[in-house]
N, C-alpha and C positions, 0 to 999 in steps of 0.2 A: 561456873558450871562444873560439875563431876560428872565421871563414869557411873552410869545407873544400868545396873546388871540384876536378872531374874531368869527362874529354873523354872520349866516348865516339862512332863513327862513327854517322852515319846516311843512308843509302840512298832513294833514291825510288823507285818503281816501284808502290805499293798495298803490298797485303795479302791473302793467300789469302781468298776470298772465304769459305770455311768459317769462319776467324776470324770474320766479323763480325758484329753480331746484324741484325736486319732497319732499325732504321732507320740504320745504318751504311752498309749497303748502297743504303740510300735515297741517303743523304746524298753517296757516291760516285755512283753513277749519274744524279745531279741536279749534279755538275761536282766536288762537295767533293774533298781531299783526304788522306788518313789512309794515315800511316806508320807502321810496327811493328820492333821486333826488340830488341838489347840495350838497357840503360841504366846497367846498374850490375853490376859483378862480386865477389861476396864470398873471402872466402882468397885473393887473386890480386894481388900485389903490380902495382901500375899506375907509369904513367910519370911519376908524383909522388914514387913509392916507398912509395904507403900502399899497406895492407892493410886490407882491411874485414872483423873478423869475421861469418863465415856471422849468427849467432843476433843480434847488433846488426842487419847489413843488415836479416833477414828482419824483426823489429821493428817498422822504420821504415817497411818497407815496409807493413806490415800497418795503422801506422799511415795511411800515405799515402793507402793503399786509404778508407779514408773519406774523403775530399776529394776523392776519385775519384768515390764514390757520390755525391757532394753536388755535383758538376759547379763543383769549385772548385779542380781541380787546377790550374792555367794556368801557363805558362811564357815567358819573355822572350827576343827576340831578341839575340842577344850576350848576354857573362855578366858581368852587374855586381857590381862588390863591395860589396854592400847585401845585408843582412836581409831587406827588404821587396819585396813583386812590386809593381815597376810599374805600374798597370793599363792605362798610355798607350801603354807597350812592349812589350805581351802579343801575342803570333803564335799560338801555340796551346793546345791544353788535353790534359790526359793521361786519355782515356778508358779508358785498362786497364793494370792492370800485376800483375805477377806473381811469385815465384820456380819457378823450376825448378833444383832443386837448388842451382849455386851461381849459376846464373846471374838476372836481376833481367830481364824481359822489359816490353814495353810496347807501347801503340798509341797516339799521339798523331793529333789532328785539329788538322788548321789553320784558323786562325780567318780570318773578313773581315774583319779588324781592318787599319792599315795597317801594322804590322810585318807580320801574317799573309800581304799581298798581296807583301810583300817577299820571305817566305820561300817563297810558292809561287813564286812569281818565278825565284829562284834551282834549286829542285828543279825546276823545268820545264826549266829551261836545262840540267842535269846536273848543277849544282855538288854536290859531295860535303861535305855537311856533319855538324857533328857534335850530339851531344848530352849534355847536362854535367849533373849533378846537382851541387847547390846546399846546404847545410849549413852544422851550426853544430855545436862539437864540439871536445872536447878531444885533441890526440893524444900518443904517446910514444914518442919517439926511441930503437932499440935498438941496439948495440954497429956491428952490419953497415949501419948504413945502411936498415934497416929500420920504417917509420914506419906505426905501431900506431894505428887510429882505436879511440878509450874508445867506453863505453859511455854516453857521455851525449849523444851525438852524434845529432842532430834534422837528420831530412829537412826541407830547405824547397821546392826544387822541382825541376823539369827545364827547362834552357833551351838554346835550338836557340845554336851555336857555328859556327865555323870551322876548327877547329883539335882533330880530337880526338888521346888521349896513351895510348892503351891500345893494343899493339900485336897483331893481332887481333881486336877487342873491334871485330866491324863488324857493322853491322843488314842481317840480310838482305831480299833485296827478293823474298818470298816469291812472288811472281805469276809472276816471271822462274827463279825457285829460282838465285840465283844472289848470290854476295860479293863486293864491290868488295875490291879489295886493292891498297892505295897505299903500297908499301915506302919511295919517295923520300919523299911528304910524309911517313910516319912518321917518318924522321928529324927533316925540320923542327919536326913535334910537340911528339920530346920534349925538342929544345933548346927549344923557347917554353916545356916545360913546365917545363922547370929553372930558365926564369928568373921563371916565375910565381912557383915553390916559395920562389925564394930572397928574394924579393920579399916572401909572405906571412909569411916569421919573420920 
C-alpha cells in the first residue's frame, strides 16, 4: 500500500447557520471558526488522475464518521508524507462529514491550537486554501492513464493545504452563497500535482 494524498478547495466565510447544531452556533458566536463544503469526490477522475470508486469512498467515509463521533477526527496543517497525525501540527478537527451522492461534504472547526491560530490567520486575510484527504491504499494503473484507487484503501484524515488539484471541486462559503473560482491557480495546481504524482511512484 502507499500514501494516497488529494487537494481539494476550501473557502472562508462560515456555514449556513441551519447547518449547525446549537453548540456550533455557540462556538461561532463566542469568535470560533467552522468551515464546510467539499472534501472528497467519488467516480471523478482528479488532478492526480485517480478515481475513487463511489462504494470504496462511501465506506471510508462511514468509517470516518466514527472518529467524527468520538471527536478524534483532527487534521494537520500542510500535508505531510506520514501515516500518523501529528498532534503538535493539528489546526483543526472535522466535526461532520457526509456523502451526498457522489459527492463527500464536511464541516471542519478550527482549533486554538498554534497551527490552528495560523490557519485562521490566513482564512481571515482571504487566502484561499485547500483541503486534502490523507490515505493509504493500493492503486491500478489503466491503459488511458486512468488511476483506479482498490478497495483496501483506509481513510486517515483531512489536512488544510495550499494548493488544491481538483478543477471545480471548491467548498462553498454557504453564508455568502457564493464559489471562489481560480482558473489561473488551477493551472499551477495541477502542474504541483503532477509533480507530486510523479514523485509518489
Amino acid at each position: 500500500m502507499k500514501l494516497i494524498r488529494e487537494y481539494y478547495e476550501l473557502c472562508e466565510g462560515g456555514v449556513c447557520q441551519d447547518l449547525l447544531t446549537e453548540a456550533e452556533k455557540k462556538f461561532v458566536a463566542e469568535g470560533g471558526l467552522i468551515l464546510s463544503g467539499l472534501m472528497q469526490m467519488a467516480d471523478t477522475k482528479n488532478g492526480n488522475g485517480r478515481i475513487y470508486p463511489q462504494s470504496i469512498l462511501e465506506k471510508e467515509v462511514n468509517n470516518y464518521k466514527r472518529l467524527v463521533a468520538s471527536q478524534r477526527a483532527l487534521g494537520e496543517l500542510d500535508h505531510p508524507d506520514s501515516q500518523i497525525i501529528n498532534l503538535a501540527n493539528v489546526s483543526h478537527q472535522v466535526i461532520g462529514i457526509s456523502m451526498e451522492g457522489k459527492k463527500c461534504m464536511g464541516k471542519i472547526k478550527v482549533l486554538d491550537t498554534p497551527s490552528g491560530k495560523i490557519l485562521r490567520s490566513l482564512v481571515e486575510s482571504g487566502i484561499s486554501l485547500g483541503i486534502s484527504s490523507r490515505g493509504l491504499g493500493s492503486i491500478e494503473e489503466k491503459g488511458d492513464g486512468t488511476i483506479m484507487v482498490q478497495d483496501d484503501f483506509q481513510l486517515i484524515c483531512f489536512d488544510m493545504v495550499s494548493e488544491p488539484s481538483t478543477p471545480n471541486a471548491f467548498m462553498m462559503t454557504e453564508a455568502r452563497d457564493r464559489i471562489l473560482d481560480t482558473p489561473q491557480g488551477d493551472k499551477i495546481n495541477r502542474a504541483l500535482n503532477d509533480i507530486l504524482y510523479k514523485f509518489e511512484k
